[in-house]
mmJSON file of the N, C-alpha and C atoms, coordinates in Angstrom:
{"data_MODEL":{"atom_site":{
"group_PDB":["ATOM","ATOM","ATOM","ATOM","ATOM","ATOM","ATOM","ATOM","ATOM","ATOM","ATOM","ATOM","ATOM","ATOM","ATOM","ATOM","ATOM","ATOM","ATOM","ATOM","ATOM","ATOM","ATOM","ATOM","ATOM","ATOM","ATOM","ATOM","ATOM","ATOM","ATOM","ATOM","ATOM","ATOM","ATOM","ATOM","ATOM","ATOM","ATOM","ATOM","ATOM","ATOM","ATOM","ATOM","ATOM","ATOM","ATOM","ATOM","ATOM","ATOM","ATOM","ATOM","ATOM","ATOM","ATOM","ATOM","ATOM","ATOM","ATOM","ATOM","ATOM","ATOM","ATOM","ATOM","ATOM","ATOM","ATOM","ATOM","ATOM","ATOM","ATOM","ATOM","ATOM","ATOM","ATOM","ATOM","ATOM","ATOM","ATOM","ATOM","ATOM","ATOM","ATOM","ATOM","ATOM","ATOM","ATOM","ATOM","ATOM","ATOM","ATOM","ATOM","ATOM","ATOM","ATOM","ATOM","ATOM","ATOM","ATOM","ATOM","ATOM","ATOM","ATOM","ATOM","ATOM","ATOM","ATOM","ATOM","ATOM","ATOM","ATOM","ATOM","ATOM","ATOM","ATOM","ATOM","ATOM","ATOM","ATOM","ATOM","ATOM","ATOM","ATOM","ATOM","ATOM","ATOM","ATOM","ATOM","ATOM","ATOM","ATOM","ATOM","ATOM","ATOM","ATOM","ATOM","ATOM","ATOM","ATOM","ATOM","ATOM","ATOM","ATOM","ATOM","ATOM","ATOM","ATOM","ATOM","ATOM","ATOM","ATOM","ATOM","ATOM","ATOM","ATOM","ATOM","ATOM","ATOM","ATOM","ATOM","ATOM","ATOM","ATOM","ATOM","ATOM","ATOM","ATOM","ATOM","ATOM","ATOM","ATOM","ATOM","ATOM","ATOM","ATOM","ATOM","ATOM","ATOM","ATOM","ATOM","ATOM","ATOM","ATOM","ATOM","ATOM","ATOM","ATOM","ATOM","ATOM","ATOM","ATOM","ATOM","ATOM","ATOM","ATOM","ATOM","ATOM","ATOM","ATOM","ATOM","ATOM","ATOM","ATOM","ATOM","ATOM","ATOM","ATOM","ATOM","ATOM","ATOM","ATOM","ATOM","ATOM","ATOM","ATOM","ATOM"],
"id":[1,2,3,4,5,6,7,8,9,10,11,12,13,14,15,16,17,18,19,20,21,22,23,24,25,26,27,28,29,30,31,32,33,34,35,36,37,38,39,40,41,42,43,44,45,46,47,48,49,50,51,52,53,54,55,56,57,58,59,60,61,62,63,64,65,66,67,68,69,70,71,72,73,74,75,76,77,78,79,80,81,82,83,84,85,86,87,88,89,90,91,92,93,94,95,96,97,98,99,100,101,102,103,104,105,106,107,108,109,110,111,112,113,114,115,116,117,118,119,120,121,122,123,124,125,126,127,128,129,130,131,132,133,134,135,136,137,138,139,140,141,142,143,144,145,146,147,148,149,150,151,152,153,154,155,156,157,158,159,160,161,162,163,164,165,166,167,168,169,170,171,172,173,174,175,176,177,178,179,180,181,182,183,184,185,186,187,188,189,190,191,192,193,194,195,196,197,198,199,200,201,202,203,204,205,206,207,208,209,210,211,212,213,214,215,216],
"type_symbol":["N","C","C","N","C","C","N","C","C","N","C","C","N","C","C","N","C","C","N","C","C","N","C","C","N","C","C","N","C","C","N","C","C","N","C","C","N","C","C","N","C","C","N","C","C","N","C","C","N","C","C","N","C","C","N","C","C","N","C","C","N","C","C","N","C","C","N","C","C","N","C","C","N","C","C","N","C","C","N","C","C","N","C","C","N","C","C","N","C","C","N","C","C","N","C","C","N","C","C","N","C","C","N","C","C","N","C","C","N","C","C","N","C","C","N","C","C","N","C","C","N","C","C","N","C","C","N","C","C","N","C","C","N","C","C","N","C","C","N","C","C","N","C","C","N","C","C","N","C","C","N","C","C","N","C","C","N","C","C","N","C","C","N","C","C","N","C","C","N","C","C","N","C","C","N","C","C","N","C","C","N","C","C","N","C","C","N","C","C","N","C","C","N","C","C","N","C","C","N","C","C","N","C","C","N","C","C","N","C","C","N","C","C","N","C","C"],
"label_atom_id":["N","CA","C","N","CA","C","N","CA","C","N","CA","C","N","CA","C","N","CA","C","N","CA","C","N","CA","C","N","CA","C","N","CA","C","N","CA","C","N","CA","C","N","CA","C","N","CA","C","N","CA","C","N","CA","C","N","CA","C","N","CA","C","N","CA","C","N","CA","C","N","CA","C","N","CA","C","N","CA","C","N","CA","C","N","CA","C","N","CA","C","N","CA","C","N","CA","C","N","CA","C","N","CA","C","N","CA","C","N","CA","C","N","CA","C","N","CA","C","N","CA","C","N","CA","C","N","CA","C","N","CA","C","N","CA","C","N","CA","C","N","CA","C","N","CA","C","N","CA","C","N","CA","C","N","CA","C","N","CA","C","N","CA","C","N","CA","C","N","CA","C","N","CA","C","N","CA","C","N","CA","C","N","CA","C","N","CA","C","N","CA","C","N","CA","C","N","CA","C","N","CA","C","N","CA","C","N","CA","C","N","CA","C","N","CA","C","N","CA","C","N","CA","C","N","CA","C","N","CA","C","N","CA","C","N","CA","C","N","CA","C","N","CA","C","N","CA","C","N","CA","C"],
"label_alt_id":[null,null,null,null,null,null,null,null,null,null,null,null,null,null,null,null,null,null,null,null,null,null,null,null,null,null,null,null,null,null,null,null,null,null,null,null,null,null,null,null,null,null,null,null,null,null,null,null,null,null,null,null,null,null,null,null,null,null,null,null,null,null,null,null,null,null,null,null,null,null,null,null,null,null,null,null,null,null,null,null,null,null,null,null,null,null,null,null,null,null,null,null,null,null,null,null,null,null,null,null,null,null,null,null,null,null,null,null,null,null,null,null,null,null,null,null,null,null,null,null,null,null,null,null,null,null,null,null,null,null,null,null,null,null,null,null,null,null,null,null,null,null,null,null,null,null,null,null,null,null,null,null,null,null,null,null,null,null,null,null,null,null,null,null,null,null,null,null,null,null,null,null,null,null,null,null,null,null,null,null,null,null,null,null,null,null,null,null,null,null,null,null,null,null,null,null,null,null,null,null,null,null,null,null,null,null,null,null,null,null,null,null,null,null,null,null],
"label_comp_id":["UNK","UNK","UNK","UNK","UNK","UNK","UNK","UNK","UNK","UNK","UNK","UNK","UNK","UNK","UNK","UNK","UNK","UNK","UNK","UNK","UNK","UNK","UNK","UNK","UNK","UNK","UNK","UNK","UNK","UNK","UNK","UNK","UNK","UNK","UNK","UNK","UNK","UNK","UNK","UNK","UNK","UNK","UNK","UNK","UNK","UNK","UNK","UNK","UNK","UNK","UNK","UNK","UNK","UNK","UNK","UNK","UNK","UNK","UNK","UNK","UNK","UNK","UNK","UNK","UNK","UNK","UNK","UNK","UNK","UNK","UNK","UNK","UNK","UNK","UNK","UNK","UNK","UNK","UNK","UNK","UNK","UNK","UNK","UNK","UNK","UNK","UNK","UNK","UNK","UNK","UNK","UNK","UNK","UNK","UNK","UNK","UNK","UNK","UNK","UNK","UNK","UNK","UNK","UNK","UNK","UNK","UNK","UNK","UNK","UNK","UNK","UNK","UNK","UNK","UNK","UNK","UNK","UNK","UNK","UNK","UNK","UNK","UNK","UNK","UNK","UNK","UNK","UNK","UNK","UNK","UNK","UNK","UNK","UNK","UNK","UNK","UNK","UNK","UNK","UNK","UNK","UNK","UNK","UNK","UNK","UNK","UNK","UNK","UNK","UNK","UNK","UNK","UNK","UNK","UNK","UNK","UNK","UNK","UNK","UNK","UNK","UNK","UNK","UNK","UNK","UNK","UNK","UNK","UNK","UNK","UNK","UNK","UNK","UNK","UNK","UNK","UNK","UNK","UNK","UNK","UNK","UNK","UNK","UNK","UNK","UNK","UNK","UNK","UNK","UNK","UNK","UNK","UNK","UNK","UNK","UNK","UNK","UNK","UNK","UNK","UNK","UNK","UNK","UNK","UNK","UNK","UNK","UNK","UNK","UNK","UNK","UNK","UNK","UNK","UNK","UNK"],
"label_asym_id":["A","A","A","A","A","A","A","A","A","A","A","A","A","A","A","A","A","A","A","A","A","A","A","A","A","A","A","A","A","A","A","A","A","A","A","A","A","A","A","A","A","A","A","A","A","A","A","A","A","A","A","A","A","A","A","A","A","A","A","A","A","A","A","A","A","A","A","A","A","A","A","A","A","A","A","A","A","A","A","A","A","A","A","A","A","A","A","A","A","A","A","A","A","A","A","A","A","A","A","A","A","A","A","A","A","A","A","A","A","A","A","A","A","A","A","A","A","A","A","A","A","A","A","A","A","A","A","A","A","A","A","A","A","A","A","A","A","A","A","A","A","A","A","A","A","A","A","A","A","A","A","A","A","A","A","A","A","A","A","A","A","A","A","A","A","A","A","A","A","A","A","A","A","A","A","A","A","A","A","A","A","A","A","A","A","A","A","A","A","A","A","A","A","A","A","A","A","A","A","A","A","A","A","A","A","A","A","A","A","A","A","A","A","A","A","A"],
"label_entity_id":["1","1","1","1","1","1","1","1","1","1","1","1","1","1","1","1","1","1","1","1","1","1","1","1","1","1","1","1","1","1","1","1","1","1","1","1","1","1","1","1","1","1","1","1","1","1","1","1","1","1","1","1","1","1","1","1","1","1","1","1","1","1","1","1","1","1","1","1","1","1","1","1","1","1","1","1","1","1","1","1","1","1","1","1","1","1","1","1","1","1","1","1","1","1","1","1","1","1","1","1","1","1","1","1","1","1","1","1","1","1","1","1","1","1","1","1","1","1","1","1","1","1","1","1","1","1","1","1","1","1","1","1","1","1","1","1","1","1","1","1","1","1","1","1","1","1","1","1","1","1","1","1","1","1","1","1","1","1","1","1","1","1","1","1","1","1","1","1","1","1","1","1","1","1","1","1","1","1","1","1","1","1","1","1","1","1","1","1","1","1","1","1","1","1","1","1","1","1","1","1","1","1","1","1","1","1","1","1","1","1","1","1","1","1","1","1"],
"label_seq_id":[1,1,1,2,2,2,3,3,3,4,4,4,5,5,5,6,6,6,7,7,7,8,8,8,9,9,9,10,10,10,11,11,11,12,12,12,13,13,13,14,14,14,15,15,15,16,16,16,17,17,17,18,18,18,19,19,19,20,20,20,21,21,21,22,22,22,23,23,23,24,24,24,25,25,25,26,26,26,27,27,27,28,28,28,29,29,29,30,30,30,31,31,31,32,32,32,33,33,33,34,34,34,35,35,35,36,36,36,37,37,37,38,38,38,39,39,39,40,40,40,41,41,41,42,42,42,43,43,43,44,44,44,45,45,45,46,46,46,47,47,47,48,48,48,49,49,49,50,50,50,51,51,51,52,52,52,53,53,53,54,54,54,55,55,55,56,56,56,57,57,57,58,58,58,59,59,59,60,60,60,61,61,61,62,62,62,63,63,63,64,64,64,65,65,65,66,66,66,67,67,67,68,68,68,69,69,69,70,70,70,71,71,71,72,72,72],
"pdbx_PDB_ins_code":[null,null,null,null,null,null,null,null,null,null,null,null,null,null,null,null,null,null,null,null,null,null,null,null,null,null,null,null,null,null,null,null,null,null,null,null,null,null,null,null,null,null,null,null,null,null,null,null,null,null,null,null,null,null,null,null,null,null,null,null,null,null,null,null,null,null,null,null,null,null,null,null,null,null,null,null,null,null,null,null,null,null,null,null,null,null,null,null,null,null,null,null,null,null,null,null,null,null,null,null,null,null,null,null,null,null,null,null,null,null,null,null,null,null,null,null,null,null,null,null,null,null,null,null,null,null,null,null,null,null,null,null,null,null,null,null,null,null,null,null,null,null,null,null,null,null,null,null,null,null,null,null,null,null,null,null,null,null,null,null,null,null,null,null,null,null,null,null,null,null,null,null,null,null,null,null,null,null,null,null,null,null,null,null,null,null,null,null,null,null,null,null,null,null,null,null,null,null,null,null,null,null,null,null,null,null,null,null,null,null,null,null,null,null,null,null],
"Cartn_x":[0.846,0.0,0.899,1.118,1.38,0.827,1.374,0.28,0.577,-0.124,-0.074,1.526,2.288,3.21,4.487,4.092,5.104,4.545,2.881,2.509,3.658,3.234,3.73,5.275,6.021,7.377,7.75,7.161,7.134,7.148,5.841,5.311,6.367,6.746,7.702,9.013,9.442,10.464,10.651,9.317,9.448,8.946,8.177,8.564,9.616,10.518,11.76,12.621,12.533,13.018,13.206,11.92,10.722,11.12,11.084,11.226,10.108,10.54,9.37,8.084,6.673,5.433,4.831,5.748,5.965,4.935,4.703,3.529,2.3,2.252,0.838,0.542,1.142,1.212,0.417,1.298,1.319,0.095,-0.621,-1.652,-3.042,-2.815,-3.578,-3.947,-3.303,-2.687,-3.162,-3.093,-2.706,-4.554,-4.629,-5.348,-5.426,-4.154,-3.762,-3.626,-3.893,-3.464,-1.884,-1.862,-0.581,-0.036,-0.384,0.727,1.101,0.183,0.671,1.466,2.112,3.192,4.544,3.888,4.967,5.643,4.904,5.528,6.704,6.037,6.609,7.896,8.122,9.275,10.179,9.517,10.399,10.69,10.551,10.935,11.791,11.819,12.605,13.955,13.903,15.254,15.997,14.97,15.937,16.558,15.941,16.503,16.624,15.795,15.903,14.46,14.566,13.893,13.836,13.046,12.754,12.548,12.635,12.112,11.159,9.554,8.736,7.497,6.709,5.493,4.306,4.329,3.144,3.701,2.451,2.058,2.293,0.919,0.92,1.556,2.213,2.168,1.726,1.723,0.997,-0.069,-1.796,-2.122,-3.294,-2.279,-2.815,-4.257,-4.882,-6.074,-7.332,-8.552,-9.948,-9.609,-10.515,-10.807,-12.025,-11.82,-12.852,-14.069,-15.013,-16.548,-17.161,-17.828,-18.312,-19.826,-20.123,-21.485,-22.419,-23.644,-24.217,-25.149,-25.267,-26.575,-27.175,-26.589,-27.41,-27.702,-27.457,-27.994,-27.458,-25.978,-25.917,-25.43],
"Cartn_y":[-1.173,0.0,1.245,1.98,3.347,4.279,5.261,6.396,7.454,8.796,9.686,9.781,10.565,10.569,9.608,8.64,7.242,6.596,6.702,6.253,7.403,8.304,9.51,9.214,9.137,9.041,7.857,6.48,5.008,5.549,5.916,6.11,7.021,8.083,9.046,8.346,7.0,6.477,5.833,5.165,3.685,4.772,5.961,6.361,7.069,7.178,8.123,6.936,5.801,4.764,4.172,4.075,3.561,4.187,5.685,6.609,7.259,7.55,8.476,7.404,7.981,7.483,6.788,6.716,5.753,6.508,7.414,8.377,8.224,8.785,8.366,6.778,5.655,4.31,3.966,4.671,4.632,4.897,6.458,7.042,5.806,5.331,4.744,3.459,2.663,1.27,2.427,3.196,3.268,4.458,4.96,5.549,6.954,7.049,8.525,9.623,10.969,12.191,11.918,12.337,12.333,13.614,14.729,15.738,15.227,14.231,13.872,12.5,11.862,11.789,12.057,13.302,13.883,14.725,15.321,15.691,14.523,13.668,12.289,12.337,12.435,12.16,13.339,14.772,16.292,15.928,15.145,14.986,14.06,12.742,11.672,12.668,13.124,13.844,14.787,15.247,16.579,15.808,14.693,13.804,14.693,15.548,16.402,15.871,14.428,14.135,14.277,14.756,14.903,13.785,13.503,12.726,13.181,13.152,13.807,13.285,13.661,13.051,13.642,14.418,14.973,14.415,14.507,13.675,14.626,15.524,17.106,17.781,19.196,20.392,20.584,21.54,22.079,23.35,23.417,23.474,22.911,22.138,20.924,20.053,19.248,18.492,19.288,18.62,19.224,19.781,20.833,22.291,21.444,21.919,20.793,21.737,21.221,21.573,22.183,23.39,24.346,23.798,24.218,23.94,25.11,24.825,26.109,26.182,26.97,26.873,26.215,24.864,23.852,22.751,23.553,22.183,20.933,20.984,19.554,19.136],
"Cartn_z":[0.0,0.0,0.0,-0.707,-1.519,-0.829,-0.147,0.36,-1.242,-1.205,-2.454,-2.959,-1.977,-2.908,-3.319,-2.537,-2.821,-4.301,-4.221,-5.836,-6.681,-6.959,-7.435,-8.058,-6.742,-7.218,-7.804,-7.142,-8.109,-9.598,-9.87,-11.127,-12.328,-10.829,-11.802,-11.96,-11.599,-11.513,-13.156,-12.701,-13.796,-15.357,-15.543,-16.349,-16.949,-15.964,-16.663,-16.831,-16.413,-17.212,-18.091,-18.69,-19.725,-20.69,-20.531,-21.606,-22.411,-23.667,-24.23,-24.349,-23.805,-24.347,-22.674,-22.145,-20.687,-20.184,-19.649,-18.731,-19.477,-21.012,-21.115,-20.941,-21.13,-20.754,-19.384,-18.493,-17.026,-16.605,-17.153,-17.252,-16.969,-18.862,-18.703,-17.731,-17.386,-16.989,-15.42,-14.465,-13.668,-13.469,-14.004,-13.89,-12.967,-12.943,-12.833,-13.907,-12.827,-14.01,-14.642,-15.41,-16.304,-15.876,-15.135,-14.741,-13.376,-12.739,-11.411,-12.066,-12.808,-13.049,-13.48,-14.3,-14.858,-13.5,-12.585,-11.642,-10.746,-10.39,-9.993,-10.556,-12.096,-12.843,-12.227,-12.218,-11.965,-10.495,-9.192,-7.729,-8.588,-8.406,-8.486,-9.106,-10.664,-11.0,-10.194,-9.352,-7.995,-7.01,-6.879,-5.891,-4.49,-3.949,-3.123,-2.147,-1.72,-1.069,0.371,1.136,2.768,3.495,4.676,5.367,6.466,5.75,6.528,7.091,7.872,8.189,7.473,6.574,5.636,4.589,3.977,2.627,1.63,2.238,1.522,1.775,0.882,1.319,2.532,3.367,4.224,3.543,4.179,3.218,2.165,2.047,0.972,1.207,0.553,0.773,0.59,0.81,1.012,2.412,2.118,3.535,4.711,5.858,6.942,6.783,6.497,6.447,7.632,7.253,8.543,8.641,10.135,10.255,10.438,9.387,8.88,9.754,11.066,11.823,12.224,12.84,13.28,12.387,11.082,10.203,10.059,10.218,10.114,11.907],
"occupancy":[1.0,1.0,1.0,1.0,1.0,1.0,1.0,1.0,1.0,1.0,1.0,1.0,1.0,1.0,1.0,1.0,1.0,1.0,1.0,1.0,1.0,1.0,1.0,1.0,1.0,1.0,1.0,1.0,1.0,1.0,1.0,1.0,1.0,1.0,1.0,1.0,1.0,1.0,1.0,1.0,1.0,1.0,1.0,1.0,1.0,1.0,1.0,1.0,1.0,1.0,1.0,1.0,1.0,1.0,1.0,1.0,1.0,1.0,1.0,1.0,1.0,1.0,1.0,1.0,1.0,1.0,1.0,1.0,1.0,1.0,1.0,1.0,1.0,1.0,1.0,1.0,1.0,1.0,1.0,1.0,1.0,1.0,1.0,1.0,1.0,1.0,1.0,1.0,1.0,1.0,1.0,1.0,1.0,1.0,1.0,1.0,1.0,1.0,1.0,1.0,1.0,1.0,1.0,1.0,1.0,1.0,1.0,1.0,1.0,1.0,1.0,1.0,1.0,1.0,1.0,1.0,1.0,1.0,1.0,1.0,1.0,1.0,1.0,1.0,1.0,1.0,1.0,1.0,1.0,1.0,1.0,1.0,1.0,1.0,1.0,1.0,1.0,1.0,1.0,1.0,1.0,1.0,1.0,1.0,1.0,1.0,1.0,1.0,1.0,1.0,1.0,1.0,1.0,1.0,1.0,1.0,1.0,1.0,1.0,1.0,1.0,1.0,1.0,1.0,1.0,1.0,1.0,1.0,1.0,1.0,1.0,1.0,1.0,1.0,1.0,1.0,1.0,1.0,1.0,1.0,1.0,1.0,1.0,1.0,1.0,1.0,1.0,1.0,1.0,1.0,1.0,1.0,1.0,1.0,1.0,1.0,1.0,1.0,1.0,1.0,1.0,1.0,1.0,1.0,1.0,1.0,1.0,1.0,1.0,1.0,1.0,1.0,1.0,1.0,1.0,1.0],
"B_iso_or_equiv":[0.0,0.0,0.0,0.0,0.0,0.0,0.0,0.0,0.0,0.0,0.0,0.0,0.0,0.0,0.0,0.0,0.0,0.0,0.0,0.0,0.0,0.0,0.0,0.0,0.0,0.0,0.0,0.0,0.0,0.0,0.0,0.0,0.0,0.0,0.0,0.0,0.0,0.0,0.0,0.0,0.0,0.0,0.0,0.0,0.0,0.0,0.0,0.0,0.0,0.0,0.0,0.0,0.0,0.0,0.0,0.0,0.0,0.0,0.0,0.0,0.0,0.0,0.0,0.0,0.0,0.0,0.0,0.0,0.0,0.0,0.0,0.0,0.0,0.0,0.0,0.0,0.0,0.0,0.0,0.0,0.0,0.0,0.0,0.0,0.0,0.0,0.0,0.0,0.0,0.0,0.0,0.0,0.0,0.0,0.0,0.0,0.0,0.0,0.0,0.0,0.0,0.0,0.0,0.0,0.0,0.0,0.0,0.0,0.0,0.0,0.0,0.0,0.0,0.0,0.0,0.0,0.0,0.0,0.0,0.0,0.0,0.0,0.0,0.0,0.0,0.0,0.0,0.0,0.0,0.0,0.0,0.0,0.0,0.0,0.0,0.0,0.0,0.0,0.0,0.0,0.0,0.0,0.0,0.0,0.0,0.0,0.0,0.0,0.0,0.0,0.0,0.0,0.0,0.0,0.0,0.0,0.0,0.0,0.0,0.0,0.0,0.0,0.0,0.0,0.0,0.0,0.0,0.0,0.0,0.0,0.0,0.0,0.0,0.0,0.0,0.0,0.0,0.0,0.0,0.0,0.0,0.0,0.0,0.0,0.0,0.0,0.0,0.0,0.0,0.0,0.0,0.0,0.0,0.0,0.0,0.0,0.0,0.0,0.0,0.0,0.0,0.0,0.0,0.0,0.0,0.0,0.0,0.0,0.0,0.0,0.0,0.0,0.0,0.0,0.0,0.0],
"pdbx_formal_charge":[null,null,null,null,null,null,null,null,null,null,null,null,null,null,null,null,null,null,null,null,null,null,null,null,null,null,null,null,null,null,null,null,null,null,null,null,null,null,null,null,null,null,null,null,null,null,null,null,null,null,null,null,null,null,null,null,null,null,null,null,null,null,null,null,null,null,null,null,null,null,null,null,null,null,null,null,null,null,null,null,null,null,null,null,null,null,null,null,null,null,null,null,null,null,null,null,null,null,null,null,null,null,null,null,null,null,null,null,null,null,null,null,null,null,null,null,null,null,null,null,null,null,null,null,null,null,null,null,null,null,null,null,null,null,null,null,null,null,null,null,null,null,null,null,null,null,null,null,null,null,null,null,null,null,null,null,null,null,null,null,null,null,null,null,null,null,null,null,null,null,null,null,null,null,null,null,null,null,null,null,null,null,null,null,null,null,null,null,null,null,null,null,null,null,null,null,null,null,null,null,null,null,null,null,null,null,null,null,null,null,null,null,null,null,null,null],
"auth_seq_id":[1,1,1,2,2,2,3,3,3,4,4,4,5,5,5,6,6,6,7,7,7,8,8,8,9,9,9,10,10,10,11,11,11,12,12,12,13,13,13,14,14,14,15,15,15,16,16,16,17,17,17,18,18,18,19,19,19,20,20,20,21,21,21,22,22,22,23,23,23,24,24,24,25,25,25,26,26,26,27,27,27,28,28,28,29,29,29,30,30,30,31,31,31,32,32,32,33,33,33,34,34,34,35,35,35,36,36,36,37,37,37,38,38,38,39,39,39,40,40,40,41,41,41,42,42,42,43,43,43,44,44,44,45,45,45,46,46,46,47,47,47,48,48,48,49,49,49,50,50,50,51,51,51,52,52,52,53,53,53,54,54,54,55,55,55,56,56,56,57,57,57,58,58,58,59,59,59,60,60,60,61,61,61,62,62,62,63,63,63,64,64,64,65,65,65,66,66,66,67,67,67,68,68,68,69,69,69,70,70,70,71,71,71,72,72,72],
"auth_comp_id":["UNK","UNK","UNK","UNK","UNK","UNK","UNK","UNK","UNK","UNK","UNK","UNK","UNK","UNK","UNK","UNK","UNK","UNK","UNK","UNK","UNK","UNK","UNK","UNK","UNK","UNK","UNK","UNK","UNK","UNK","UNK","UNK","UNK","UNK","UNK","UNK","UNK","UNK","UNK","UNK","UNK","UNK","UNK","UNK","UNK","UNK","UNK","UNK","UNK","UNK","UNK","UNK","UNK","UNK","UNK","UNK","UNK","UNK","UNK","UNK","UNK","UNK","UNK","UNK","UNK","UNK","UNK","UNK","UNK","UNK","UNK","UNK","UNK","UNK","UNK","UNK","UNK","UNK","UNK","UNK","UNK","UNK","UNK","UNK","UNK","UNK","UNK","UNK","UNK","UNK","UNK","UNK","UNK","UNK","UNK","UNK","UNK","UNK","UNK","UNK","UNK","UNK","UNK","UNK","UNK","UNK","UNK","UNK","UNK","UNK","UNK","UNK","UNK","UNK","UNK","UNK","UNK","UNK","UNK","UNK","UNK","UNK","UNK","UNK","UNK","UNK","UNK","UNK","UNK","UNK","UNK","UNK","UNK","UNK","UNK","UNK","UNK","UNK","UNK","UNK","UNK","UNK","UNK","UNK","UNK","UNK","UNK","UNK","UNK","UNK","UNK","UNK","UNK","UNK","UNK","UNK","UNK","UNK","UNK","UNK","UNK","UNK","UNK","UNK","UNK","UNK","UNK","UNK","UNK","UNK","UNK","UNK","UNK","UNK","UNK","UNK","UNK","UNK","UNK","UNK","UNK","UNK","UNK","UNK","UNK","UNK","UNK","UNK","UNK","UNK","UNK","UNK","UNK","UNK","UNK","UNK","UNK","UNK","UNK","UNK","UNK","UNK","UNK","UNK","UNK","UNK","UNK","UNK","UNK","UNK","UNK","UNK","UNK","UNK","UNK","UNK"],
"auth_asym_id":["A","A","A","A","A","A","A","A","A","A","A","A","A","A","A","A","A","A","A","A","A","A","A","A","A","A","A","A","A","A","A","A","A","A","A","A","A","A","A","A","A","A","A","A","A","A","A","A","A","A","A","A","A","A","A","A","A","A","A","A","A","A","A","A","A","A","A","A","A","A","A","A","A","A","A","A","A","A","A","A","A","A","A","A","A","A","A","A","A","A","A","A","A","A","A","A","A","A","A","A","A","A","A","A","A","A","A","A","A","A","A","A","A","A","A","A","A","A","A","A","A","A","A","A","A","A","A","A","A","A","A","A","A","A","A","A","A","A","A","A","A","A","A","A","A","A","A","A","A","A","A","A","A","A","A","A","A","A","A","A","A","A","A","A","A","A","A","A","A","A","A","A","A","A","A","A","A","A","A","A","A","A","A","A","A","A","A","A","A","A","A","A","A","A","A","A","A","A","A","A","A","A","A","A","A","A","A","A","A","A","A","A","A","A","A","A"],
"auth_atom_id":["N","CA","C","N","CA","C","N","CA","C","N","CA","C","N","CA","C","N","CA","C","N","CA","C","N","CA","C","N","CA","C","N","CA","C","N","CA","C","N","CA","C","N","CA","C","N","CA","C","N","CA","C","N","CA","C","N","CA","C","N","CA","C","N","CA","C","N","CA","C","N","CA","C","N","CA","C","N","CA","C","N","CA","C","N","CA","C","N","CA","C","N","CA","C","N","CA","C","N","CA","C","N","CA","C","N","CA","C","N","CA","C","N","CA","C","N","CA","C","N","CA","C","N","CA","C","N","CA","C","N","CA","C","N","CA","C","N","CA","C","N","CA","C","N","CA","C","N","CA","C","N","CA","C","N","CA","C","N","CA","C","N","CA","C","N","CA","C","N","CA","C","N","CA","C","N","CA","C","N","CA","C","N","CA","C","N","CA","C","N","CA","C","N","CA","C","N","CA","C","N","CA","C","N","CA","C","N","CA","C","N","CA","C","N","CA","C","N","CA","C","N","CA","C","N","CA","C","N","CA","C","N","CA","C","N","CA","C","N","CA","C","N","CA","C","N","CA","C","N","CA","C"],
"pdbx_PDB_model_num":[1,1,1,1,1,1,1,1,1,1,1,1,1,1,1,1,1,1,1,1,1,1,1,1,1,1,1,1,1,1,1,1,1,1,1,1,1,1,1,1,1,1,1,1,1,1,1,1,1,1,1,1,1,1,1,1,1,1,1,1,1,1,1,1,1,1,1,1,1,1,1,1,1,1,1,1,1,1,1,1,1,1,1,1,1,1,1,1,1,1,1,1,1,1,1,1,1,1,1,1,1,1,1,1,1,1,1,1,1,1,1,1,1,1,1,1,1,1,1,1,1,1,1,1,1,1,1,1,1,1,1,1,1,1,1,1,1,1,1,1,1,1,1,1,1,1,1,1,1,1,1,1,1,1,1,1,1,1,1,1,1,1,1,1,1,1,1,1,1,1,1,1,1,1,1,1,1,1,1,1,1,1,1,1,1,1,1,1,1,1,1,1,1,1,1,1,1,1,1,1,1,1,1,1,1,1,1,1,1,1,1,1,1,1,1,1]
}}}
């Protein structure tokens, strides 16, 4: 099990391997966006990886839902 950006960088791995055509491949077969691999590919090449406990950005994700007057 893969959390987000471990898929990500896998993906950006095995296509900069692969080579040209590899991401839309991946795309399909994987059913990811194709800029969220192509990004994948732009980390893996910086090799400027962290060792962190966020996934996201900070930031990042869906916003927590307000409660409108009682209603919910």
């Amino acid at each position: 099990m893969l959390n987000e950006r471990q898929r990500r960088l896998f993906l950006g791995f095995v296509a900069r391997c692969q080579g040209r055509g590899a991401i839309r491949c991946l795309s399909r077969i994987t059913g990811l966006s194709r800029n969220t691999i192509r990004r994948g590919a732009r980390e893996v090449g910086r090799r400027t990886w962290t060792a962190s406990d966020r996934i996201r950005r900070p930031g990042g994700g869906r916003k927590p839902v307000e409660c409108l007057g009682g209603l919910f």
